[in-house]
C-alpha positions as CSV (number, residue, x, y, z in Angstrom):
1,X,-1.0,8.6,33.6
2,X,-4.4,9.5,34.7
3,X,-5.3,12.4,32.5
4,X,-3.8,9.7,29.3
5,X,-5.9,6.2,29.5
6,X,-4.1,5.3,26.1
7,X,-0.6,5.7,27.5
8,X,-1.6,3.6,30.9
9,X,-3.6,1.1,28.6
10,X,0.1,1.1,26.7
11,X,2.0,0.3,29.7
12,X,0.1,-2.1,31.5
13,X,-0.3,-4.4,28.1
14,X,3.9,-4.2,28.0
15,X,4.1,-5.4,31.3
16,X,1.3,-8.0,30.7
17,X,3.5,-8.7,27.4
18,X,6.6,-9.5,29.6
19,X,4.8,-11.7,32.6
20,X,3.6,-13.8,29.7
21,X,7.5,-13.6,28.9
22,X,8.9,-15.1,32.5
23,X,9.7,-11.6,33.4
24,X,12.9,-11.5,31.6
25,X,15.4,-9.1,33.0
26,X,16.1,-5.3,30.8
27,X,19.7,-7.1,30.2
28,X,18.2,-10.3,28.5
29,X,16.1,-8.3,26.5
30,X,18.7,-5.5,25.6
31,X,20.8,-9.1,24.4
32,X,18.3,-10.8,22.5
33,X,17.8,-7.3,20.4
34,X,21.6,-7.3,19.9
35,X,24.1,-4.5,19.1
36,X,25.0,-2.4,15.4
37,X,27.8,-2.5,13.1
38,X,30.0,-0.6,15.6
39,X,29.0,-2.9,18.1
40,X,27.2,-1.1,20.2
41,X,23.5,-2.1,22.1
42,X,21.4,-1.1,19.7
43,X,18.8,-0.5,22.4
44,X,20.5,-0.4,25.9
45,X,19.2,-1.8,29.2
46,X,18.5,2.0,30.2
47,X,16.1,2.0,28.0
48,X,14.3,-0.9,28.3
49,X,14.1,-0.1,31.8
50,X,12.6,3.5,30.9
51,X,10.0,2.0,28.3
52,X,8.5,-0.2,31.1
53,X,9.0,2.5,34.1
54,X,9.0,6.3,32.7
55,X,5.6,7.5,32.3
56,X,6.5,8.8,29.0
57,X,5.9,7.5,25.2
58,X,9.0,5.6,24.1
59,X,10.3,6.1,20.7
60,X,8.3,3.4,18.4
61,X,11.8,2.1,17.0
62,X,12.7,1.1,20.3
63,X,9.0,-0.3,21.3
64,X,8.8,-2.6,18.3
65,X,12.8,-3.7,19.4
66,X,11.4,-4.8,22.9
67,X,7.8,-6.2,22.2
68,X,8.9,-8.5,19.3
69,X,11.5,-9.5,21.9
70,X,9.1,-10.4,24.3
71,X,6.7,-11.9,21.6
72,X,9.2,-14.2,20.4
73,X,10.3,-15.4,23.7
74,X,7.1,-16.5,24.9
75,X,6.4,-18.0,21.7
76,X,3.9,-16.1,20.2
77,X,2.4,-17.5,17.8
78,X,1.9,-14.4,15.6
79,X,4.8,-12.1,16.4
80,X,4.1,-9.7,13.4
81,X,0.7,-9.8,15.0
82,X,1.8,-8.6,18.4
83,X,4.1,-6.1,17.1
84,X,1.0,-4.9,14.8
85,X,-1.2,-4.5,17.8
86,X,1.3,-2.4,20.1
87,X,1.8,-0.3,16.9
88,X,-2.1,0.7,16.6
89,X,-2.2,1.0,20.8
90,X,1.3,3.4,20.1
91,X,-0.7,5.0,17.3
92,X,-3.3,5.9,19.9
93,X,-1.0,7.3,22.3
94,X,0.5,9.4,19.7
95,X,-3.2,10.8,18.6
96,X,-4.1,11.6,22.9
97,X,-1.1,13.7,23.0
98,X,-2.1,15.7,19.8
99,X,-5.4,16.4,21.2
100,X,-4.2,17.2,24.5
101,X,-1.7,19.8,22.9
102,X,-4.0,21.4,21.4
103,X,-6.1,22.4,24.1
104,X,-4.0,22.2,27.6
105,X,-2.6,25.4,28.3
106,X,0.8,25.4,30.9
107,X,0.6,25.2,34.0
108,X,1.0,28.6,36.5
109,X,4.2,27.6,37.4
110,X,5.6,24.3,36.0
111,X,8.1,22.7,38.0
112,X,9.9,20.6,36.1
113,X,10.5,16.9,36.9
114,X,13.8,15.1,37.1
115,X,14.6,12.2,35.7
116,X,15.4,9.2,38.7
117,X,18.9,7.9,36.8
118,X,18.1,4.0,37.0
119,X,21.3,2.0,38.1
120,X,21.4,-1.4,37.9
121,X,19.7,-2.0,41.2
122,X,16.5,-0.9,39.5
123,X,16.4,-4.2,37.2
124,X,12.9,-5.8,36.8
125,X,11.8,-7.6,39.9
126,X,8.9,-9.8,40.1
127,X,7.1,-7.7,42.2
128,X,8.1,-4.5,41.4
129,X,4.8,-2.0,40.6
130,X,4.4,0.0,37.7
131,X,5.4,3.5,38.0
132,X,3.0,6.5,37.8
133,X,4.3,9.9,37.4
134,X,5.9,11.7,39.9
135,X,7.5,14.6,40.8
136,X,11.2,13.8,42.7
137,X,9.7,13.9,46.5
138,X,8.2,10.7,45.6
139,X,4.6,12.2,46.0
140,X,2.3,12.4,43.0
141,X,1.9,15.7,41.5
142,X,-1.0,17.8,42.4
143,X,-4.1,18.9,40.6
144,X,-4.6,22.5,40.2
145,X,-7.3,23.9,42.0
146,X,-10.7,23.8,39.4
147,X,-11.5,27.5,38.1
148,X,-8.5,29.4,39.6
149,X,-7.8,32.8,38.1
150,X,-9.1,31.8,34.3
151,X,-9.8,35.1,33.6
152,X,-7.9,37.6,35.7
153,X,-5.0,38.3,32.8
154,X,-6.5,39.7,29.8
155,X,-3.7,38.3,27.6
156,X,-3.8,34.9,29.3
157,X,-6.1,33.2,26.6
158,X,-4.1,34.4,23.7
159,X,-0.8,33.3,25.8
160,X,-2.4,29.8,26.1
161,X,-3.3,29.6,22.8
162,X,-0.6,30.9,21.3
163,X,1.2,28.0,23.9
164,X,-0.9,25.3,22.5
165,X,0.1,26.2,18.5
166,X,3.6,25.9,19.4
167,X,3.4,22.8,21.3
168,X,1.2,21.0,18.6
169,X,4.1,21.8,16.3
170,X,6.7,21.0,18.0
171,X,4.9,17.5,19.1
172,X,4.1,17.1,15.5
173,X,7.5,17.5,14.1
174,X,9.1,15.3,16.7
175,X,6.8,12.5,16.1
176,X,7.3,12.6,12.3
177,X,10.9,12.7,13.2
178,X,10.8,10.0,15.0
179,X,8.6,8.0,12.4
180,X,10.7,9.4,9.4
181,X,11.7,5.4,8.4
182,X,8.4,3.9,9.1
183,X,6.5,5.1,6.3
184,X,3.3,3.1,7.2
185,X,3.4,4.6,10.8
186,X,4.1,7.8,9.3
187,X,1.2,8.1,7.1
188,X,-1.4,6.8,10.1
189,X,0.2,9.8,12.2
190,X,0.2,12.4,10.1
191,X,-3.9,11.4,8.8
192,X,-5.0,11.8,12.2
193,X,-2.7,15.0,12.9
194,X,-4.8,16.3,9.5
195,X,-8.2,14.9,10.8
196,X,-8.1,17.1,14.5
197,X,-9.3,19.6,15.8
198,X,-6.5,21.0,17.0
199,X,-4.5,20.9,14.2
200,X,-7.1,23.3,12.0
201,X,-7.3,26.0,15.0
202,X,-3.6,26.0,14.4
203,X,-3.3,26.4,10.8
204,X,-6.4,28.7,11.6
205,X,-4.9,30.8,13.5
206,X,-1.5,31.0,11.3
207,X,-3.3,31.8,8.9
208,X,-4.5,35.1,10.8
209,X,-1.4,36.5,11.5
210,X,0.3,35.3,8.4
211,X,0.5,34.0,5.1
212,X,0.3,30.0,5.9
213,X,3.3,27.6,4.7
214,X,1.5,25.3,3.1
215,X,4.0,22.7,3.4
216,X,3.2,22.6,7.0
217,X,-0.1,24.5,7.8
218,X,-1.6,23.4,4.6
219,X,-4.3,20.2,4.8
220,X,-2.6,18.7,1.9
221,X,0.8,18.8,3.2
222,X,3.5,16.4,1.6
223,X,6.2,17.4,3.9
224,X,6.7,14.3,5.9
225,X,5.3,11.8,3.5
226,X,7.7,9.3,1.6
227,X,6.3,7.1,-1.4
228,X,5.8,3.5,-0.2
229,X,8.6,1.6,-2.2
230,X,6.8,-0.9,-4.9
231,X,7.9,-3.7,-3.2
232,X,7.1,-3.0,0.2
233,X,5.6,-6.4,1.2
234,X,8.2,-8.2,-0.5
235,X,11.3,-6.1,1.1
236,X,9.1,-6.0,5.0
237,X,9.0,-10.2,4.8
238,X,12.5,-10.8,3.4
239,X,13.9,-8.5,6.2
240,X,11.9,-10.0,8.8
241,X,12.9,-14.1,8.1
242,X,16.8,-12.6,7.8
243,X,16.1,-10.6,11.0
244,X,14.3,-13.8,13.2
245,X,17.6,-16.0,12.3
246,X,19.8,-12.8,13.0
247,X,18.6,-12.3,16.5
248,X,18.2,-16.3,16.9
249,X,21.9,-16.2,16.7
250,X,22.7,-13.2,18.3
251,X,24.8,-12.0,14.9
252,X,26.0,-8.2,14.9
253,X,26.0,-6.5,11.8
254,X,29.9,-6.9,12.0
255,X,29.9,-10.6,12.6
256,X,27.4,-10.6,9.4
257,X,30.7,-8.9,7.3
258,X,33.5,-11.0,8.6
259,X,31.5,-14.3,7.4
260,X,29.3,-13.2,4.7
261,X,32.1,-10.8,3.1
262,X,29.6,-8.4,2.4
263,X,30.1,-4.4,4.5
264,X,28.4,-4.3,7.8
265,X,27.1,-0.7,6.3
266,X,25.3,-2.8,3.1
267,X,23.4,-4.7,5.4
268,X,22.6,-2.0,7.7
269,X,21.2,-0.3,5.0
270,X,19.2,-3.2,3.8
271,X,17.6,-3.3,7.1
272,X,16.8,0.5,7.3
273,X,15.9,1.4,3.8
274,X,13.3,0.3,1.1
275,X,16.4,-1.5,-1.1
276,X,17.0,-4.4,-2.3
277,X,19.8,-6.6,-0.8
278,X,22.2,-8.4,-3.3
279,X,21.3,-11.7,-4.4
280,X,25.0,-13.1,-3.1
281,X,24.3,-11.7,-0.4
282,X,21.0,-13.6,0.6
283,X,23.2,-16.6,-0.9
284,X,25.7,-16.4,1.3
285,X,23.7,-15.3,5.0
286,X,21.9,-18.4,3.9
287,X,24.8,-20.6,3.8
288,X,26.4,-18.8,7.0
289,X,23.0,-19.2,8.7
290,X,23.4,-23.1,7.5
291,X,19.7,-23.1,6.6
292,X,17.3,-25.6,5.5
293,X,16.5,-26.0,1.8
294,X,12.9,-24.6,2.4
295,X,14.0,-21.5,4.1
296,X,17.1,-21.1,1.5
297,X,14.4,-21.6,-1.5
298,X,12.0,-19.0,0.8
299,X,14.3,-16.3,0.8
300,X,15.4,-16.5,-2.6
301,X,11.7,-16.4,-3.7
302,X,10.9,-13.6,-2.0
303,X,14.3,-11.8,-3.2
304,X,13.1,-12.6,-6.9
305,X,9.3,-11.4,-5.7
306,X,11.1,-7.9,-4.9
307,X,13.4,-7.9,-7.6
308,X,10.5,-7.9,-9.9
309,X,8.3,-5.6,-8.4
310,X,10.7,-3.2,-8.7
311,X,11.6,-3.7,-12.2
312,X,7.5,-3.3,-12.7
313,X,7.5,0.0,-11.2
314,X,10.5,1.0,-13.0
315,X,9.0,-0.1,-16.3
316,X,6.0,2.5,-15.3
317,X,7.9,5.2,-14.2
318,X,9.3,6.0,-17.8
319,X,6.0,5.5,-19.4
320,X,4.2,8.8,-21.0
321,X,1.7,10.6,-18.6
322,X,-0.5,10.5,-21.8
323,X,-0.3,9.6,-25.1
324,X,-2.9,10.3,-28.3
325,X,-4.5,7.5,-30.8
326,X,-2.8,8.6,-33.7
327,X,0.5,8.7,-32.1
328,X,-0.1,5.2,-30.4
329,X,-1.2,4.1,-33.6
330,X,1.8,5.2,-35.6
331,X,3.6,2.9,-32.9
332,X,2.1,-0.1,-34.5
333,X,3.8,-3.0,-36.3
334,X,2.8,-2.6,-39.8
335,X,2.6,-6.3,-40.1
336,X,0.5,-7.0,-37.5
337,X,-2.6,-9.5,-37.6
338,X,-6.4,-8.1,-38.9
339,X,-8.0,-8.3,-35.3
340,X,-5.3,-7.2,-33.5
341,X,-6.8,-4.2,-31.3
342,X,-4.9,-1.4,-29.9
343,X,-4.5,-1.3,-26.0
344,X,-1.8,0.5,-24.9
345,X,2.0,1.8,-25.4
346,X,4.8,0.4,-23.0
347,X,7.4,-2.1,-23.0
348,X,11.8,-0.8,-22.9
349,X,11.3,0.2,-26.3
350,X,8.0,2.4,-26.0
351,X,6.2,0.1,-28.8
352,X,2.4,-0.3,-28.7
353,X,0.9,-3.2,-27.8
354,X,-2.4,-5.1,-28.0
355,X,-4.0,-9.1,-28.7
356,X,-4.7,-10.7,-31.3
357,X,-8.2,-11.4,-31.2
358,X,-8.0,-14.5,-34.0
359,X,-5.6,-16.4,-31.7
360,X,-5.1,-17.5,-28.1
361,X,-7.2,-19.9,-25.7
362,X,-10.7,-17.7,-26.3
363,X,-11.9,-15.1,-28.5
364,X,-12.3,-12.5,-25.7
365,X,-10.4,-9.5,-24.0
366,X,-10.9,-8.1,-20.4
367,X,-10.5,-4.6,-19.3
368,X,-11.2,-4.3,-15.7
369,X,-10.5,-1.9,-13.3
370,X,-12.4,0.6,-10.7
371,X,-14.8,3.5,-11.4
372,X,-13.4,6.4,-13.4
373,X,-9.9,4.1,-13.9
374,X,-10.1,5.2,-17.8
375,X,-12.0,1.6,-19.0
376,X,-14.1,3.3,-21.1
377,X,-11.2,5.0,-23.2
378,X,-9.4,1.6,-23.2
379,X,-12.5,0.3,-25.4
380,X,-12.9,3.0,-28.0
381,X,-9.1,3.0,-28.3
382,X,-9.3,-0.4,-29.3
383,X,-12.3,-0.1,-31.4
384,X,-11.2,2.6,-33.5
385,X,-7.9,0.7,-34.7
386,X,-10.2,-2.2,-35.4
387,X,-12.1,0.2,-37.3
388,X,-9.1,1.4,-39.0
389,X,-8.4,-1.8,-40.7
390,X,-12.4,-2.3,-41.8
391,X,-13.1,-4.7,-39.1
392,X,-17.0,-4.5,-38.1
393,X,-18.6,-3.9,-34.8
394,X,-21.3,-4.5,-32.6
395,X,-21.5,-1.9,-29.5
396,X,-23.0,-2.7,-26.3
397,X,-23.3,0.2,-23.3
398,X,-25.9,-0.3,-21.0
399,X,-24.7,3.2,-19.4
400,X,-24.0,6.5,-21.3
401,X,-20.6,5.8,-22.7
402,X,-17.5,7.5,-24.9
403,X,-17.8,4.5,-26.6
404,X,-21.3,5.7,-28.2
405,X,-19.4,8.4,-29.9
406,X,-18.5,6.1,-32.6
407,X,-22.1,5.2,-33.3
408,X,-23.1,6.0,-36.9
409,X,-19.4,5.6,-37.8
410,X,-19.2,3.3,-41.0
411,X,-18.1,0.2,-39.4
412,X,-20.7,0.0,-36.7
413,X,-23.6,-2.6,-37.6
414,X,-25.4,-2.2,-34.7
415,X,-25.4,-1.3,-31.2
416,X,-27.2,-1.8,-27.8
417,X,-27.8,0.7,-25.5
418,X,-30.4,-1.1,-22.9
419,X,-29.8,-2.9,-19.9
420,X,-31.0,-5.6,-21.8
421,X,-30.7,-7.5,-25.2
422,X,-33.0,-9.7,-26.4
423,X,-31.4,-13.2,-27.9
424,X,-32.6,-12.8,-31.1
425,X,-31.2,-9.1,-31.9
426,X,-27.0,-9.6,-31.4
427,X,-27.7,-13.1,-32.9
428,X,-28.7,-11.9,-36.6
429,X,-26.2,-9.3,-36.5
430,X,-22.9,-11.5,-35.7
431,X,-24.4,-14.4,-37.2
432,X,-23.0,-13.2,-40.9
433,X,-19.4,-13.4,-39.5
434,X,-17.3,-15.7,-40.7
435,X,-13.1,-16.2,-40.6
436,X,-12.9,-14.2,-43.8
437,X,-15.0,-11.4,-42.6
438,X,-15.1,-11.4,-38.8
439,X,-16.6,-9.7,-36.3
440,X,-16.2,-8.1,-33.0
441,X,-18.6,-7.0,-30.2
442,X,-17.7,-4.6,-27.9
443,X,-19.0,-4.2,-24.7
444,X,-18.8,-1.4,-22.2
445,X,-20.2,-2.2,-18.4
446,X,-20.9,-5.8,-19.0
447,X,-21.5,-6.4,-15.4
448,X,-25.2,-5.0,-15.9
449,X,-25.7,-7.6,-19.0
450,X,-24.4,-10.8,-17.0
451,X,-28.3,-11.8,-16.7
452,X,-29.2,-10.1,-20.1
453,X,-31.7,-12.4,-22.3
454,X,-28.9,-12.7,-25.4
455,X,-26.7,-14.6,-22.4
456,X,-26.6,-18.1,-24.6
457,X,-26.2,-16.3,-27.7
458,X,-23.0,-14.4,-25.9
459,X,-21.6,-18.1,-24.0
460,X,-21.5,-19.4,-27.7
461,X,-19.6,-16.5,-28.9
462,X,-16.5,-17.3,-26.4
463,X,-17.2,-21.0,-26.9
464,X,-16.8,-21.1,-31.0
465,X,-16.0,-17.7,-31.7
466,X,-12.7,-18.8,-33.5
467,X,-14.6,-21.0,-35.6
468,X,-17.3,-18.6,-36.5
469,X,-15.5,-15.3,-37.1
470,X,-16.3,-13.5,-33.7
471,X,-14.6,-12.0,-30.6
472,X,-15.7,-10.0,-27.9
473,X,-13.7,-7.4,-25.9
474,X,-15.6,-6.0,-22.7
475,X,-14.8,-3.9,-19.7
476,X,-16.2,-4.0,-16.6
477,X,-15.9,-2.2,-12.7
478,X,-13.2,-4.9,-10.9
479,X,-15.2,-6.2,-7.9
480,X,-18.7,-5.8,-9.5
481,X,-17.5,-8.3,-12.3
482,X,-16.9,-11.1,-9.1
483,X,-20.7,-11.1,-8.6
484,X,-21.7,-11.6,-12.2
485,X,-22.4,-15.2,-13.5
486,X,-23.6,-17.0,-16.7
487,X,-21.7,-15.8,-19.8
488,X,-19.3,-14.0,-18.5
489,X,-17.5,-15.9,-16.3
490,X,-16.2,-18.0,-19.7
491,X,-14.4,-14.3,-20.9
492,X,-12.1,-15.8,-17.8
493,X,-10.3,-18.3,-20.6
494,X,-9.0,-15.7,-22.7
495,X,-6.3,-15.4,-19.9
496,X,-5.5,-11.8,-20.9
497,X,-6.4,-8.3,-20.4
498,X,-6.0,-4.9,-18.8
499,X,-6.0,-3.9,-15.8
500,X,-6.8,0.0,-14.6
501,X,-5.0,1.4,-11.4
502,X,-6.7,-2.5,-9.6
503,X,-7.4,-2.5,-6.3
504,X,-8.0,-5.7,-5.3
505,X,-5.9,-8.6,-5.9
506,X,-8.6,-11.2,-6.9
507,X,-8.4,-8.7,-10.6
508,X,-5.8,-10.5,-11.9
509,X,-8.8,-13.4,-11.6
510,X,-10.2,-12.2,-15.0
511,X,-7.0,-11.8,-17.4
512,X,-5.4,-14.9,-16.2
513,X,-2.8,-13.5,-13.9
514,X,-1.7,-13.3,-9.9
515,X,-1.1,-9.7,-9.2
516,X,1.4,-8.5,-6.1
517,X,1.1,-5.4,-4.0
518,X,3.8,-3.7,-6.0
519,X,0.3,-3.7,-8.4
520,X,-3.0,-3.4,-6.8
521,X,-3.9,-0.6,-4.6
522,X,-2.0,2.3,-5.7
523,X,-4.1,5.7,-6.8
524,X,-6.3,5.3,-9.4
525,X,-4.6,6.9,-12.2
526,X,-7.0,7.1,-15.5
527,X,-5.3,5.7,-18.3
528,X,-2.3,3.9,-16.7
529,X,-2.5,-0.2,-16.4
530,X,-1.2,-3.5,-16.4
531,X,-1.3,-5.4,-19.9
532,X,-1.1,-9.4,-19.8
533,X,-1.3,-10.5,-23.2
534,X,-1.5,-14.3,-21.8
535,X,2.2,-15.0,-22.1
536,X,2.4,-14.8,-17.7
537,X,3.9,-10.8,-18.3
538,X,2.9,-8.2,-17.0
539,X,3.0,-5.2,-18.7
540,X,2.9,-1.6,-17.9
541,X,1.5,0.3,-20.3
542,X,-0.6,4.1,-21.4
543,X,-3.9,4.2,-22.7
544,X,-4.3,6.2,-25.8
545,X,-7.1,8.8,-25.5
């Protein structure tokens, strides 16, 4: 392992990983890991034995079997932790050996090594080294003499390179092979394949004598990557808790079907795929299991946590990729309230949907979401169906703005386009509102006029709009809206909103609502959100543009 200080690093933290363990023998680990539905070891003492003594890279699979063995035995108190940290040093390993095939050409004449057959006299010992490669005489292999005959063949650097190409492929192909069902793994591996060196001499030099594939030599290849399922986090955590009392009892996945009733093959695929066990069936492992109320409730909330990302995602799957206004707004109800404003179209029956401005727990409406996430288009949608029904506006955009398009449209009282307003200047112009005639101001940025002057006359606004005919709908960039104080932070007890494509959870702060991973952190997509109209729903919906 000298020429590969991230495999060696590898090794000697596994076997560091196991002293901390009591040394447990590759038989007691092979048994805590257990055996499959057909009852066999589902990783057998061979291996373990290989993983610690091979100088090789085991399959991840069976590295993650044995290290959250280990982990658990010595009563780690962050198992997921461990296993996390051998993943990234296995990551590394995985990224040396790319580089390395990239650029080490064969040897003159390879000899290949043989595999010692381990019996089961070479079982762990307490004092039994770590093993370095070597070739079957016991002696370590030597180094090539430095500068010998790197020229004398004409055709040896094209031979070499031509070597290298094909062993970068063939490396990179087993590797996603290998990490075909661990789509977070996956995606790590093949960023850093993309990101090096060696992998753009090789497309490169594809490229020279052919027409590249692009869905292998391209950059932007999608061959190997699989869609993370909307419920990831939910799915990962309920499979782990059934797993820990699994292996706590040493259960097969055919001791599972003869007391649970449901097929050894369901619950294998439950623990290999991205789907969603059957609620009996998390029912009835937790009554075989005889578990504790807490840990029966636990499981059960994080089977309904999953059950409802996943009918989230499904609800945005069938939604439009785009929709216009005038088709949205054909959508409407005919009956619905004066200030109710246009937002979006969603729900099973493709309806479109928006608040009510005149009712709820404030006059206000949130649109938040990240740069270029379609927040401006959310506002003029919903100002030009106000303006549809004769409702007046105020416009405020501190920044150039599609919402300034509808200035000088009759309607439009007034509008802002500073970074500040003074106090008395939105005053006089909303200060003629009334329940008969209201008035909505709508604001564009508003993160940039959290400090602005008018900030008393804008608090009062969400305080007694109701009462004095006013709302106020603003949008603002997600994370920059945190930071901003004074008025704005009372547009928080509307409890409704929409969020565009959020990325961070903390969002959901500013239309009343917690927001999962099935939600946040996915592409920004302009135009496609979450609508909570403060009823605790979530709702995905398309923009109008």
């Amino acid at each position: 392992m000298a020429d590969q200080p991230d495999l060696k690093r590898l090794n000697d933290e596994l076997h560091d990983l196991r002293l901390d363990a009591g040394l447990p023998s590759a038989r007691t680990i092979r048994d805590h890991v257990g055996k499959d539905a057909q009852d066999y070891w589902i990783v057998n003492h061979q291996a373990v034995l290989d993983a610690f003594q091979k100088p090789d890279l085991p399959p991840w699979g069976r590295l993650e079997a044995i290290v959250r063995v280990l982990a658990e035995v010595d009563r780690h108190n962050d198992v997921d932790g461990e296993v996390d940290r051998f993943k990234g040093l296995w990551k590394q390993v995985v990224s040396e050996r790319v580089a390395q095939a990239a650029v080490d050409p064969p040897a003159d004449s390879p000899t290949p090594a043989a595999d010692d057959d381990a019996d089961d006299t070479t079982e762990f010992s307490e004092d039994s080294p770590k093993q370095d490669a070597k070739d079957p005489s016991g002696r370590a292999a030597e180094e090539p003499s430095a500068g010998t005959g790197t020229r004398s063949n004409p055709g040896r650097g094209a031979a070499q390179s031509n070597y290298a190409e094909e062993s970068l492929k063939g490396l990179i192909l087993n590797a996603a092979q290998a990490l075909w069902h661990d789509k977070d793994a996956l995606r790590v591996f093949l960023g850093v394949v993309r990101r090096s060196k060696g992998f753009a001499r090789m497309a490169d030099a594809a490229e020279e004598r052919r027409p590249a594939n692009a869905t292998f030599y391209g950059v932007k290849s999608r061959e190997f990557e699989v869609p993370d399922s909307p419920a990831r986090l939910e799915l990962v955590t309920l499979r782990r808790l059934l797993d820990e009392h699994r292996l706590k009892r040493k259960w097969s996945f055919t001791y599972m079907e003869e007391q649970t009733g449901v097929s050894s093959d369901a619950w294998i695929r439950w623990y290999t795929h991205d789907d969603l066990p059957e609620r009996e069936a998390i029912v009835a492992f937790s009554h075989m299991a005889r578990l504790t109320l807490e840990d029966h409730v636990l499981l059960l909330g994080l089977w309904e946590a999953a059950r409802d990302a996943l009918e989230i995602q499904k609800r945005s799957d069938v939604l439009p990729s785009s929709i216009s206004f005038d088709e949205a707004w054909a959508m409407r109800d005919p009956a619905a309230p004066r200030l109710w404003a246009l937002t979006g179209v969603g729900g099973d029956n493709l309806a479109a949907y928006g608040p009510n401005l005149a009712s709820g727990t404030a006059p206000a409406f949130v649109v938040a979401g990240p740069a270029r996430s379609g927040r401006s288009t959310a506002l003029v949608s919903m100002a030009r169906s106000l303006l549809a029904v004769g409702v007046p506006l105020v416009l405020a955009t501190p920044r150039p703005s599609p919402l300034r398009e509808l200035i000088g449209q009759e309607g439009v009282l007034a509008y802002f386009v500073q970074d500040d307003i003074g106090q008395d200047e939105p005053e006089s112009r909303v200060s003629v509102a009334s329940a008969e005639q209201p008035i909505v101001v709508v604001m564009d940025d508003a993160e940039l006029l959290g400090e602005c002057s008018a900030w008393r006359v804008l608090r009062n606004l969400l305080e007694h709009g109701f009462d004095a005919g006013t709302a106020l709908v603003l949008a603002g960039d997600e994370e920059k809206l945190q930071t901003s104080y004074r008025w704005l932070n009372g547009a928080k007890r509307a409890h409704r909103g929409l969020l565009l494509s959020p990325q961070e959870r903390h969002a959901g702060d500013w239309i009343g609502i917690r927001t999962g991973d099935s939600v946040v952190g996915n592409p920004v997509t302009p135009g496609r959100g979450w609508l909570h109209l403060g009823d605790g729903k979530l709702m995905a919906v398309t923009v109008p543009r």
